[in-house]
Residue, then its C-alpha position, 0 to 999 in steps of 0.5 A: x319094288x326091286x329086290x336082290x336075288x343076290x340074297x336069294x342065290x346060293x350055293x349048295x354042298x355041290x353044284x349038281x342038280x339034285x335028284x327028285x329022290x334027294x331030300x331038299x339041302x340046308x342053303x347058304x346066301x352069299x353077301x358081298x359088299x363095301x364098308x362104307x359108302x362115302x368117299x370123296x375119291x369114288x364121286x366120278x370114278x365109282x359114282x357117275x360123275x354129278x350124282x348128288x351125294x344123297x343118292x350115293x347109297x341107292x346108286x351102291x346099293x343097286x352095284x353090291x347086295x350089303x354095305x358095311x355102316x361104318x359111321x355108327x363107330x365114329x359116333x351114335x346116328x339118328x332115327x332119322x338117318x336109318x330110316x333113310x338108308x332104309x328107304x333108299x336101299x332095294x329089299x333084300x338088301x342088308x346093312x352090317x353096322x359097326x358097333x361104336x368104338x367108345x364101347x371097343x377102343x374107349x372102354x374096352x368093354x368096361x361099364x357099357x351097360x348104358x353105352x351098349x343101351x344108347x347105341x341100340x336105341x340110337x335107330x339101328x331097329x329102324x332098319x328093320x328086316x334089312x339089318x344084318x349082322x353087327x360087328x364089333x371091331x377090337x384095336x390091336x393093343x387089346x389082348x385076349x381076356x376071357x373076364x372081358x369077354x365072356x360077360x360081353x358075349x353073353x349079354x350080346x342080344x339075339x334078337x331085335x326084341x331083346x335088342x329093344x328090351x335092352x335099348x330101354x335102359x338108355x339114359x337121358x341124352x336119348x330122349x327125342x332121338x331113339x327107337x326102343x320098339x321092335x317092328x318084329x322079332x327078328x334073330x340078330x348076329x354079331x362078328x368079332x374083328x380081333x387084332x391082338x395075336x394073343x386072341x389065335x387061341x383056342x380058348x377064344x374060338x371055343x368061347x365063340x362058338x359056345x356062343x355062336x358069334x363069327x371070328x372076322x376072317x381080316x385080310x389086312x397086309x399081314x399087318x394083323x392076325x388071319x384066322x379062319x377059324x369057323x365059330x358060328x352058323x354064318x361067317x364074316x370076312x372083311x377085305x382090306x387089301x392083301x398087299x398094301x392096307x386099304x389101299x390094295x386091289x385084289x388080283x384076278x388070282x387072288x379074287x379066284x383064292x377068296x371065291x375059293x374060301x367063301x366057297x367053302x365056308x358056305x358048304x361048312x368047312x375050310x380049306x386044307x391048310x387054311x390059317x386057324x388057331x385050332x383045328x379045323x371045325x367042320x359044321x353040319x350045316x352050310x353057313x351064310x357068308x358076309x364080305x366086305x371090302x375096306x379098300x377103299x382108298x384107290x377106289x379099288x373096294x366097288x370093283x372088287x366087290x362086283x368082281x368077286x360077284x361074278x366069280x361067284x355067279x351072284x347077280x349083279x343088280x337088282x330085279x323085279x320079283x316074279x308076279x304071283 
């Protein structure tokens, strides 16, 4: 089986070898990606011209290490589905999964109980060790209300065991159509994508860090708020165009500034002058860092993905494991 050794490159504090006296450093993976994987626009552009649309996943998925699933906002998926993506997908590869917008947009947070427990049994555990971080995504008519979501985040779960625990309390309408076991116990990770400039404060930022879940870092035009502000041991950045939402591509120049940022960002600090909404907060160990590309409408998202790869000197296919 092939795997990414996208997900097994790092960067270190520098890029020296290190001295045989040195103590072994703390590593980050770096992620690049796309949201999403299914576009009309990309088939005979981004996709070979004929690839039939059930093997657009495993083409992408042998291009970038990590996709966004972004069908999960829309609406709940089945078993059936993850299991595929799953299947198609080289190991080592990662699925982030958005959270669904009946929990964000549509009842912004109140009464989720059971509809937080139908997404979590919907399948997303039938992805197994390829599932990465979860992300939730706020409009921007909702502000910062530390009631709303401080009982959010505290009932986020930690891991898939919890995950499953939680996925048990789903009502009816799942029956037939859920996972609600966990093949292992494995950590889990949550991103806030927030859009209201009342969240650029610190409370909010504190609040994220008490409970260790990343600010997504969103590049969207200059339409909604920029932050930079660390908040958790990995960080999560989504690209959707610096001059034209979703539909920009990112300039060589611009590319060299984000390699820049996730350089950084992996070795546990921030760039001088970087955006934030308190001070800088500079970790003791280096993070992961997840970045996903959302500009996607002139098919611009693949090529900057594999571009900003290359700056980063992240492999840019899967290959076979070493023999043992």
């Amino acid at each position: 089986m092939v795997f990414y050794t996208g997900l097994q490159t790092f960067l270190h504090h520098n890029h020296r070898m290190e001295s045989k006296r040195t103590p072994p450093r703390a590593r980050a993976a770096l992620r690049l990606g796309i949201s999403g994987w299914r576009y009309g626009p990309w088939r005979g552009t981004f996709y070979p011209r004929g690839l039939p649309a059930r093997l657009e996943l495993a083409y992408a998925a042998h291009q970038v290490c990590t996709v966004e699933i972004n069908g999960t906002f829309y609406s709940l998926q089945r078993p059936s589905s993850f299991a595929a993506w799953h299947d198609q997908t080289p190991g080592g590869f990662i699925f982030s999964v958005k959270a669904p917008r009946f929990i964000t947009h549509m009842r912004r947070l109140l009464d989720i109980d059971i509809p937080a427990a139908n997404f979590y049994a919907s399948g997303v555990l039938a992805l197994r060790e390829k599932l990465g971080p979860f992300l939730w995504q706020f409009p921007e008519t909702m502000r910062w209300d530390p009631a709303r979501f401080e009982p959010f985040l505290a009932a986020l779960p930690r891991s898939t065991g919890a995950m499953a625990r939680l996925a048990r309390k789903c009502d009816s309408r799942m029956q037939g159509r859920s996972v609600l076991q966990a093949a292992a116990d494995r950590p889990l990770r949550h991103a806030l994508e927030v859009r209201h400039p009342s969240f650029a404060c610190a409370e909010f930022v504190d609040m994220l860090r008490h409970h260790n879940v990343a600010l997504v870092t969103a590049d969207t035009a200059g339409k909604w708020p920029l932050l930079e502000d660390q908040t958790a041991d990995f960080a999560y950045a989504r690209l959707h165009g610096d001059k034209v939402l979703y539909r920009s591509g990112y300039t060589a120049p611009a590319l060299d500034e984000w390699a820049r940022r996730i350089t950084a960002w992996s070795r546990g600090r921030t760039l001088r002058g970087a955006p934030l909404a308190t001070r800088a907060h500079r970790m003791d160990a280096p993070r992961d860092v997840y970045c996903y590309f959302d500009n996607d409408m002139k098919v611009m998202a693949p090529r900057d993905a594999r571009n900003l790869m290359r700056r980063l000197r992240l492999p840019m296919q899967p290959v076979e494991p070493p023999a043992p």
